[in-house]
C-alpha positions, 0 to 999 in steps of 0.5 A: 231147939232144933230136931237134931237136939231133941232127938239127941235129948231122947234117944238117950231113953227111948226110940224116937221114931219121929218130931213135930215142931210146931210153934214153942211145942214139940211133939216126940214120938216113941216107939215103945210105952215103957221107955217112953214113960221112963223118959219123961222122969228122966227129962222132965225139968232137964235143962235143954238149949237153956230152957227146962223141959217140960213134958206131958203125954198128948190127950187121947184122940181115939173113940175109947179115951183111955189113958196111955199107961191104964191109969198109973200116972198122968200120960195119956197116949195120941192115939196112934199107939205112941205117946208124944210129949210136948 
């Protein structure tokens, strides 16, 4: 899967405002919360260049540890105010 497709993938339900590929894991940032979360129940599971998505939110790396979305599902943010998936 190239930067392109995943790109391509996501913008489709939020505004990519960067990708990380490291390995078999990508890391897309979003520029907004809502539209972040509405893209993981859009995709999770979608097929994408013959494998299905999976998609989490990154771990909280700030000193507070909060959860991305204040607890009403499991994303959590990466820190910098931007959800990633991977």
């Amino acid at each position: 899967t190239s930067e392109a497709q995943l790109r391509d993938c996501f913008a489709q339900h939020c505004q990519v405002t960067g990708i990380v590929m490291k390995g078999s894991f990508s890391f897309i940032n979003t520029a907004e919360r809502n539209s972040a979360i509405d893209a993981r129940s859009a995709l999770s599971g979608a097929d994408l260049c013959g494998g299905s998505l999976r998609i989490n939110f990154a771990k909280e790396t700030g000193r507070l540890g909060t959860s991305f979305d204040n607890g009403q599902s499991k994303h959590r943010s990466n820190g910098g105010g931007q959800p990633s998936y991977y």
